[in-house]
C-alpha positions, 0 to 999 in steps of 0.5 A: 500500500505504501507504493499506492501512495507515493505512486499517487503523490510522484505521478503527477508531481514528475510528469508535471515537472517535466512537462513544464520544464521540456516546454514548448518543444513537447507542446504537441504531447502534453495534452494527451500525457497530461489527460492519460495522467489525470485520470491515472491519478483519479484511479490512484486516488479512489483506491487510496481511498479505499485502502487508507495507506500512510508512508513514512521516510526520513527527512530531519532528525526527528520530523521525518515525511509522513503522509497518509489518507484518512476519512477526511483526507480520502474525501479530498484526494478524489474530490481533487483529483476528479475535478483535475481531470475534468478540467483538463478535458475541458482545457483540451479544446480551450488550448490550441496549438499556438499555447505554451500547452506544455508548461500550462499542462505541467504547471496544473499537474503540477498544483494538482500535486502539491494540493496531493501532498498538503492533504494527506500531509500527517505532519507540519513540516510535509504540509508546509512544502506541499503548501510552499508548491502550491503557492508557487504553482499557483502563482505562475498559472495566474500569470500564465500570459505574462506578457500583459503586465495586468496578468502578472500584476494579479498574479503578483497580488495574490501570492504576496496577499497569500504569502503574507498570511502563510507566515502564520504557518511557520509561526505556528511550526515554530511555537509547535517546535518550541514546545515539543520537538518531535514529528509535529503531527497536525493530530497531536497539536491539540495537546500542547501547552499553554502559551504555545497551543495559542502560538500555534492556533492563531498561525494557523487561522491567519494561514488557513483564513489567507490561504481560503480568502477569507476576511479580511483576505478575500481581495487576493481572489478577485485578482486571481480572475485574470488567469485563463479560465481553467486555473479559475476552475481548478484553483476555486473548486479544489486547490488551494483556495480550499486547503485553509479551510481543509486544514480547519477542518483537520485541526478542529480538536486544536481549535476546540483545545485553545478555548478560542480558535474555534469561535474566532474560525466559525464567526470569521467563517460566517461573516465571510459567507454574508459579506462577500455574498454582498459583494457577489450579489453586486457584481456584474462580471461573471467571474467576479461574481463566481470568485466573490461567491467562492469566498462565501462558500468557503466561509461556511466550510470554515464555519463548519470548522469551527462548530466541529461540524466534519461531515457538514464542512466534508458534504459543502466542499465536496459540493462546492468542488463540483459546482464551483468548477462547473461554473468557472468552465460555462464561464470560460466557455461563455467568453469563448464564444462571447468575448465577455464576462460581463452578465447584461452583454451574456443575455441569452447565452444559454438559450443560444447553446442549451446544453451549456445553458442546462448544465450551467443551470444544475450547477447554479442552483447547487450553487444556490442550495435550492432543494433537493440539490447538493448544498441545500443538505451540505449548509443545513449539515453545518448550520445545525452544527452551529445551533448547538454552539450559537443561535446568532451563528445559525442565523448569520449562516441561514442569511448567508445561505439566503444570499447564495439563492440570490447571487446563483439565480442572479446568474440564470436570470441573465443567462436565460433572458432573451438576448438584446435586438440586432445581437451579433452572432456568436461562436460555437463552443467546441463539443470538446469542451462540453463533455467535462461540462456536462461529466461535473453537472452530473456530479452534482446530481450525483451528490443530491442524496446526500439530504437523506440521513443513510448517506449522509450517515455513511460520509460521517462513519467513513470520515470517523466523525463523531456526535454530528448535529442532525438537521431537524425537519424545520430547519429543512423546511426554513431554509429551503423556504427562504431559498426559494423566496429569495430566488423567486424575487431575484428572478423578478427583481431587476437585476441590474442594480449594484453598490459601489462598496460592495462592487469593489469587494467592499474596498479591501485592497484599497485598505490594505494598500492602506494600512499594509502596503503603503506603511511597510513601503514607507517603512522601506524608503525610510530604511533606504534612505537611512541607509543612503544617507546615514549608514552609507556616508558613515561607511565612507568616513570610516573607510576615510578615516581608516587610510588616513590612519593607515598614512599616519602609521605609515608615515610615523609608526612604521618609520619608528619600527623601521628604524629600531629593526635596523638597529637590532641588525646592526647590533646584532651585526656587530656582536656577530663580528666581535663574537667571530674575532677569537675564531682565528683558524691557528691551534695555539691562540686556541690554547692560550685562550683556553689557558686564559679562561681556566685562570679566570674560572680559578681566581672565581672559586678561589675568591668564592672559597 
């Protein structure tokens, strides 16, 4: 079972390293390669799985490598690996040939992989490499078309944003160090000691909260949007965006254990879910919505970290994978076809293509949590989780659901409105890019049971969750009810009107320009300046001062030894002539020296006597 693992993890890290790294010189190749590998790894994923293998090898004295799949970790190596093959199929047509498809192809397996190893990730050290990759990956597929400056500026924003919060990462590793040397597993975190389980709680929130986009992070996913349609689907739905609130998840004893962490993750999770809802509700670009949305959804996964509920938080990312990926792909085949993302220019997008129109319609209202479809379940799962903790909590996450209902039907409305008088024709879509399209639009079906208590009951039993709250029948009824009230108005309402504050996702990069960005660069010049100003032209007077010193010696000091050196030669010299003179060659002046010598030695003991 151990190869079973390593195999699942190395596939697609080697395959995408050389892609990427071969570059265009295999472009022809790599589509195929990448596709046979994907699914590959699916097949890999699910028997992982099922078998549950776990790894160990060496690294540093005493944090070795360990991965291993679980319950929950199962759930995520086949929700990830599924969606990756999905949206690698639909990039089959979205990638022609003049493409760097090879280091597209690469870089997605590539986050693929690293999302892989953060997820089955048993220890910190084997999650922060997985999490560094990812990051990286991540960032060079937002920028995938770096010659327009606008591309690589987001992706710029979003790995600094992201990368920021990661520090709490290694905050987190080093208090857990600091406290008790040894493997640092993620399960055994919860028993560490005051004030350390606090040091290691708030580093990871503020790298889970980074990591998810949530408040007051969730700017960076809105520049995100400038990447091709495809790493919107798969960074969205599966990867990366999802791994802070995956890790909550997995952490949840060690924010139960710190007193405080799991409040602060289920309010932070909540307050995401209505704000950015807000902010999707007020959105006229497609994408722009989606990513909003995104944030929102995450948010209740992030709630259900905190409320301790698995299986809920489990059922809406599962959920959430599928129609979240499935609507970022009729969004980049929409733009194919129409050349915008804009929701009043789409008006009639999905009369004109229905397939795509009837798929994007599944995935809207899962997205919506309508009954009887996926997140309807997944958020009444949760929400009862957070009954048990707080009224206000349920109620916070009840109209977050509310605004879910309006944002998803908010898309149909636009997208089944007859198009404008005297519209230009439009593109096809390719029949390529539909099959994945309508593959994901019946994972979301597939997840519908879900509502009924054996299924569900199945997840928390493979999960190994235990007391999960059971929605009570009202609870159903009460949210479902509010659902379609909400959407019925949305469908109704004009649907044109938005807020500035909430269109610009309520000023968030601004305010981190602000009281982030603008302070530390002012911090910088300041340092720079000091260091021109100050600690340069000290340099130089000391490096002054030092040859003037050095003159000086020079001139004076060595001048002085110079001279006492030549008069020890000199003496010395001297002493060497007088100490040769009795060195004459001739016997007898040798004996009368020696003769000389013993009569002076004589008169000495005789005088001494």
């Amino acid at each position: 079972m151990s190869l079973l693992l390593w195999t699942l993890i190395a596939a697609p890290l080697a395959t995408g390293s050389l892609l990427a790294l071969a570059g265009r010189a295999v472009d022809r190749w790599a589509p195929g390669a990448a596709v046979t590998v994907a699914a590959a790894t699916l097949g890999l994923a699910i028997t992982a799985a099922v078998h549950r293998p776990a790894v160990e090898a060496p690294l540093l004295e005493g944090l070795p490598v360990r991965l291993a799949v679980d319950g929950l970790s199962g759930v995520l190596v086949v929700t990830v690996a599924a969606v990756t093959l999905a949206v690698l199929l639909f990039s089959l047509a979205e990638f022609g040939p003049e493409e760097a498809r090879a280091r597209f192809f690469g870089l997605m397996l590539l986050f693929e992989g690293s999302m892989l190893v953060t997820v089955t990730a048993v220890t910190l050290p084997t999650l922060l490499m997985g999490w560094e990759v990812m990051g990286a990956t991540s960032w060079a597929l937002i920028g995938h078309w770096w010659r327009e400056p606008a591309r690589t500026a987001a992706a710029d924003t979003a790995f600094l944003t992201t990368r920021t919060a990661d520090l709490g990462l290694y905050l987190a590793a080093g208090a857990a160090l600091a406290a008790a040397p040894g493997p640092l597993t993620l399960d055994g975190l919860a028993g560490l000691d005051e004030p350390w389980l606090s040091f290691v709680t708030a580093g990871l929130l503020v790298a889970a909260f980074g990591k998810s986009a949530q408040l007051p992070f969730s700017f960076w996913l809105s520049r995100a949007m400038q990447g091709p349609s495809p790493v919107s689907a798969l960074l969205h739905s599966a990867a990366m965006v999802v791994a802070g609130a995956y890790l909550l998840l997995r952490t949840s004893p060690l924010l139960d254990a710190s007193g405080w962490g799991a409040d602060t993750a289920a309010w932070v999770g909540a307050a995401t879910a209505v704000a950015l809802g807000l902010v999707a509700v007020a959105q006229t670009d497609l994408k722009q919505l989606l990513a909003a949305s995104t944030c929102a959804q995450i948010g209740f996964m992030v709630l259900a970290a905190g409320a301790a509920a698995t299986t809920g938080g489990a059922l809406q990312l599962m959920a959430h994978a599928a129609a979240k990926s499935l609507l970022f792909l009729v969004a980049g085949a929409w733009l194919t076809a129409w050349g915008t993302q804009q929701l009043p220019e789409l008006r009639g997008a999905a009369r004109a293509y229905r397939t795509v129109g009837v798929v994007c319609t599944v995935g809207a209202l899962s997205l919506a949590g309508l009954p009887p479809l996926s997140l309807w379940a997944a958020k009444d799962v949760l929400l009862a989780g957070a009954m048990e903790d707080s009224p206000w909590l349920y109620a916070t996450g009840l109209a977050a659901a509310v605004l879910s209902a309006v944002y998803s039907v908010k898309i149909l409305r636009f997208a089944w409105s007859p198009p404008e008088p005297g519209a230009a024709a439009r593109r096809r879509i390719p029949h390529g890019a539909v099959a994945p399209l309508v593959l994901l639009a019946l994972a979301c079906l597939a997840l519908t049971p879900v509502a009924f208590p054996p299924v569900r009951d199945a997840l928390t039993g493979y999960l190994g969750a235990e007391d999960q709250a059971d929605p009570r029948v009202w609870e159903f009824a009460l949210s479902g009810a509010l659902a379609l009230a909400a959407a019925a108005v949305t469908w109704t309402w004009g649907t044109t009107r938005t807020w500035g504050l909430a269109r610009e996702w309520l000023g968030l990069e601004r305010a981190a320009h602000v009281l982030l960005v603008s302070p530390t660069l002012r911090i910088a010049r300041a340092a720079a300046a000091f260091d021109e100003r100050v600690l340069d032209r000290a340099v130089h007077a000391s490096a002054r001062g030092a040859i003037a010193i050095a003159r000086w010696t020079n001139r004076f000091v060595e001048g002085g030894v110079d001279s006492a050196v030549e008069g020890v030669a000199t003496t010395a010299r001297r002493l060497g002539g007088w100490a040769r003179r009795p060195q004459t060659g001739q016997v007898h002046q040798y004996l009368a020296q020696a003769v000389a010598a013993f009569s002076v030695i004589a008169v000495v003991l005789v005088l001494v006597r």
